[in-house]
DODO-889140 format. One record per residue (C-alpha): residue number from 0; x, y, z negated. Coordinates in pm, whole numbers, plus 32768, in hexadecimal, padded with zeros to 4 digits. Layout:
<node bati="NUM" x="X" y="Y" z="Z"/>
...
This chain:
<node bati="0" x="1AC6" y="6E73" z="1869"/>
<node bati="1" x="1AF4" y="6E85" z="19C7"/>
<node bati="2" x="1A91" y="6FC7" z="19E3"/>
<node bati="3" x="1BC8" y="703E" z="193D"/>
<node bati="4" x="1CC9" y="6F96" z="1A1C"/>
<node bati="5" x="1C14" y="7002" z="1B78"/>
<node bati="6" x="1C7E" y="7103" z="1C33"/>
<node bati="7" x="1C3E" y="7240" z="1B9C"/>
<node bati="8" x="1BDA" y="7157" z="1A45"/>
<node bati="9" x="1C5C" y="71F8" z="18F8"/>
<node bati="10" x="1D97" y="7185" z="18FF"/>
<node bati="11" x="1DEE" y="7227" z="1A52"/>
<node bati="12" x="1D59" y="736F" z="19BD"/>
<node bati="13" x="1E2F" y="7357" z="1871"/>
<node bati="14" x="1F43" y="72EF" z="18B5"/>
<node bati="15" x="1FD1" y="731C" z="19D6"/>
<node bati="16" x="2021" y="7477" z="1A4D"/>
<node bati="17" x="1FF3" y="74D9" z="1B9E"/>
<node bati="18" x="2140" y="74FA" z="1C3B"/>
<node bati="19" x="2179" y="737C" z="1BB9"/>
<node bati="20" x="204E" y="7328" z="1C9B"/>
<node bati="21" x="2091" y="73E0" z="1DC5"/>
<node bati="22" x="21F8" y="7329" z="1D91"/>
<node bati="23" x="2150" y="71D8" z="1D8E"/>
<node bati="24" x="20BA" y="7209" z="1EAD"/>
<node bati="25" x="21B0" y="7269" z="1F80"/>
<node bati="26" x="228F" y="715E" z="1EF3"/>
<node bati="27" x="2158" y="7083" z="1F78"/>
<node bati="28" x="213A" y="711C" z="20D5"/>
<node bati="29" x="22FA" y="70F8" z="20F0"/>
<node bati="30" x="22B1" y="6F87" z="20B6"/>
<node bati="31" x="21DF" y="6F72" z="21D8"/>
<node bati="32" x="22D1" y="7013" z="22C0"/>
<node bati="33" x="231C" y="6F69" z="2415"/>
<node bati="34" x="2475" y="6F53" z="24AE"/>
<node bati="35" x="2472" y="6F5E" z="264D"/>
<node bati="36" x="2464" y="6E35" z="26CF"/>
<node bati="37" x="2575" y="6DE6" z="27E5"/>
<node bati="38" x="24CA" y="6D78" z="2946"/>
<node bati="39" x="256F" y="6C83" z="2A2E"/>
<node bati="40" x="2598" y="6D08" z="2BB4"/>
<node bati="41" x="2481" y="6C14" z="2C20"/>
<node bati="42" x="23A7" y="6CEB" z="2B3A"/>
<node bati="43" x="242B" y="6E16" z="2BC2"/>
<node bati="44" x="2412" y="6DCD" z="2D06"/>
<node bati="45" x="2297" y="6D6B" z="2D0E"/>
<node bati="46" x="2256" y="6EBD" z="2C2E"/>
<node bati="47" x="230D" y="6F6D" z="2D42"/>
<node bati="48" x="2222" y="6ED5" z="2E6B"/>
<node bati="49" x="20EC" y="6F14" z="2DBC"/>
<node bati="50" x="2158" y="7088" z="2D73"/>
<node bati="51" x="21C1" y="70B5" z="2F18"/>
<node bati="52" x="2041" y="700A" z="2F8E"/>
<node bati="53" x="1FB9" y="70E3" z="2EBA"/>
<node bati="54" x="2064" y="7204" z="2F29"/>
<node bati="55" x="2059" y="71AF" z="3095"/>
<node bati="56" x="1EC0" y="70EB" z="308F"/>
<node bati="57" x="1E6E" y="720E" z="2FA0"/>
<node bati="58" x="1DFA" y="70F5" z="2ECF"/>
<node bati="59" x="1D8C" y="7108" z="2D49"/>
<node bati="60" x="1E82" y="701D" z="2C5C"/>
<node bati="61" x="1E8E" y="7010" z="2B07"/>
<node bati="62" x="1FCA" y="7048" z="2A4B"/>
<node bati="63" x="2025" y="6FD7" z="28D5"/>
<node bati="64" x="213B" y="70DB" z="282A"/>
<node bati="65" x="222A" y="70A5" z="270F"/>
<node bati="66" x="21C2" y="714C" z="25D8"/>
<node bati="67" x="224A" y="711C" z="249D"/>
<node bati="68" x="2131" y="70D7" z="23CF"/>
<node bati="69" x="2000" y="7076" z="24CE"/>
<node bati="70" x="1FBB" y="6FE3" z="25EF"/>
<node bati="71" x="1F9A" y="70DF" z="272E"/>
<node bati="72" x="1EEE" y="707D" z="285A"/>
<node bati="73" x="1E94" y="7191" z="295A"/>
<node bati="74" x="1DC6" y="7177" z="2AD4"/>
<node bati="75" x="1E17" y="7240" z="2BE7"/>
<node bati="76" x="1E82" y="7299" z="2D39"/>
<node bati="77" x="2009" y="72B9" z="2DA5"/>
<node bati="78" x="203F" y="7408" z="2E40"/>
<node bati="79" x="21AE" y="7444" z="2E29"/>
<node bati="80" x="22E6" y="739B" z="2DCA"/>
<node bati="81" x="2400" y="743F" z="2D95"/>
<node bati="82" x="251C" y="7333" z="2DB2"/>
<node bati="83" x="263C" y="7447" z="2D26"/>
<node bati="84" x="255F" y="7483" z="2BF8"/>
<node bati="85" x="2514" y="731A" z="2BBF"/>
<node bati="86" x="236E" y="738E" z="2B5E"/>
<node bati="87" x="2224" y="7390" z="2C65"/>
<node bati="88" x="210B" y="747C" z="2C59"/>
<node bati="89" x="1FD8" y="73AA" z="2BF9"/>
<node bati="90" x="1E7F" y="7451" z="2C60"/>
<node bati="91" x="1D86" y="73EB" z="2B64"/>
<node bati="92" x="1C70" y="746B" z="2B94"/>
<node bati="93" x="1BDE" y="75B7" z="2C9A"/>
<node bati="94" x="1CD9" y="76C0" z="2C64"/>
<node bati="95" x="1D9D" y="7617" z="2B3B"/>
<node bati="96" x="1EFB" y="7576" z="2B41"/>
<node bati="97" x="2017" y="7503" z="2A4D"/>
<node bati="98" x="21A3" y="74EA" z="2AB5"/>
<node bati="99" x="21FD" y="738E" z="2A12"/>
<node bati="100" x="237E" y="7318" z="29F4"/>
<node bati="101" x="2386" y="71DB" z="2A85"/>
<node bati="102" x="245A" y="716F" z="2974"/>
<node bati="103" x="232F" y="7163" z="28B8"/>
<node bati="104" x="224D" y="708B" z="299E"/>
<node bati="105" x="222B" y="6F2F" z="2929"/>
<node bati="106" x="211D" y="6E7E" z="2A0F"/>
<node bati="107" x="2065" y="6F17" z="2B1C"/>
<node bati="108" x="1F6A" y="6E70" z="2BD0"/>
């Protein structure tokens, strides 16, 4: 009996067509959707610091990003910040970089 209510059981297969399910599970991943969370300036201000030693001690920090659906946490070295832009250059790895808004950066450490 279990069988048929399991995913991909006999029931799923019957009776419920496939645009229903693909509708479900969006409906399911919506639910999990994150709002952006609103930092205080003593959070900013140590996210700020960490980004400038970095950049200046060429040191490696690790970042965590707002995504709407999963955690993001990405390591790397600050090689430019562009203050009119509001984003940095993170190198992470030999010859590989990513431009990150720093409205997105949650934590970096």
């Amino acid at each position: 009996m279990a069988g048929l209510l399991e995913d991909g059981g006999i029931w799923e297969r019957s009776f419920i067509l496939p645009e229903h399910k693909e509708a479900m599970k969006r409906q399911s991943r919506e639910a999990t959707r994150k709002t952006r969370p609103i930092l205080d300036g003593q959070e900013l201000e140590q996210i700020q610091q960490v980004l400038s030693v970095s950049f200046h001690e060429h040191r490696r920090i690790t970042l965590r990003l707002f995504d709407e659906y999963d955690n993001v946490e990405i390591s790397g070295i600050v090689t430019a910040i562009q203050t009119y832009r509001r984003e940095i250059k993170l190198s992470t790895a030999q010859n590989d970089w990513q431009w990150i808004w720093m409205s997105d950066i949650l934590s970096a450490e």
